[in-house]
N, C-alpha and C positions, 0 to 999 in steps of 0.2 A: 705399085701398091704402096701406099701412103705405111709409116712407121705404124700407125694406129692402126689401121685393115691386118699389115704382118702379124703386130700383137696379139689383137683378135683372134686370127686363127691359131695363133699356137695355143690361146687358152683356149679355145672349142677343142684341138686334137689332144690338149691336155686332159679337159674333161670327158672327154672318149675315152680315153687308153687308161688314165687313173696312174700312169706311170714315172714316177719320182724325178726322171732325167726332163720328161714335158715339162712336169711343173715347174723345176729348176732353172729351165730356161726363160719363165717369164719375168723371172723376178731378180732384182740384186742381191748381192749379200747378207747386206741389212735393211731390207723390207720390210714395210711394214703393211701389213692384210687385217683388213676389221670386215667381218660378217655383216658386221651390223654396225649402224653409227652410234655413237656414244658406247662402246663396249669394249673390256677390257681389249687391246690388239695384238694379233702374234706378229712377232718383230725379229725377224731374221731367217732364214732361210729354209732350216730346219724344222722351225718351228710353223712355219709355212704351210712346207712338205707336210706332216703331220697331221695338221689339224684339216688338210684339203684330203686328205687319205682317209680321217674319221671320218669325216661328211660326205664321204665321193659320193654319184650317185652311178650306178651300172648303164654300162655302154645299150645306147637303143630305148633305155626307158624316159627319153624326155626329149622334144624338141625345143632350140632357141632360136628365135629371131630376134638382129640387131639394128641399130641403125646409130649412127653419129649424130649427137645433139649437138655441140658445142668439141672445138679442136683449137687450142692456144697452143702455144710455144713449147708451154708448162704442164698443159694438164689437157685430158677429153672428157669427155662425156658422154655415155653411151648409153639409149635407152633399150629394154630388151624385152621380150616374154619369153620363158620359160612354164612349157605346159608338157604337166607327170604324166604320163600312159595312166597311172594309177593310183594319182593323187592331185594335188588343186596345180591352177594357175597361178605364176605370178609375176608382175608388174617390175622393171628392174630398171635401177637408175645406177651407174657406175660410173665413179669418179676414180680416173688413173693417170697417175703422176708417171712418167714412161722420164727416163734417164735417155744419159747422150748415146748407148749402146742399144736401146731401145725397149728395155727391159723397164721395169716397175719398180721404183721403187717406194711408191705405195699406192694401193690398191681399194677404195671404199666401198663397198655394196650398200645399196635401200631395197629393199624387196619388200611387194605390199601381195597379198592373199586376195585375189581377185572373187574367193569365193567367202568372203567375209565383208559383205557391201557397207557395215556396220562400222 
């Protein structure tokens, strides 16, 4: 399993369980995580954890599918959908910076609203 496939799964069993030790281990000490591009980022560990806790979403309410766009040295590129049981679909581009341990440290999402053609 390539570093990028490992990483992968830990943040799917991360977003399953919702449990502080998962998400921990995706990420370095001083990570950096943006929801969104251009927005303020949470940067460090803690602050990570937190902000993935506000936002969690409940285990079973939503399937992803992923696939690898682009895999450098330095950085991947992942394209995804994630589709709510109970809310829209969306389109996902993620750019992850993975360190020599194999962890993150930093992490970009794009997510577009599939049900907003507009």
């Amino acid at each position: 399993m390539s570093a990028v496939e490992e990483w992968m799964a830990g943040y799917l069993r991360a977003w399953e369980s919702n449990e502080p030790a998962d998400i921990r281990a995706l990420f370095t000490d001083d990570a950096v995580l943006r929801n969104e591009p251009y927005t303020a980022p949470f940067i460090g560990m803690e602050a990570i954890v937190a902000e993935w806790l506000r936002r969690r979403d409940d285990s079973g309410s939503y399937t992803f599918d992923w696939q690898t766009l682009s895999v450098t040295d330095e950085v991947a590129i992942i394209t995804g959908t994630a589709a709510y049981a109970s809310g829209p679909t969306y389109s996902n581009l993620w750019v992850i910076r993975l360190g020599e341990d194999g962890r993150a440290n930093e992490f970009t999402e794009w997510w577009m609203d599939q049900s907003n053609p507009s």
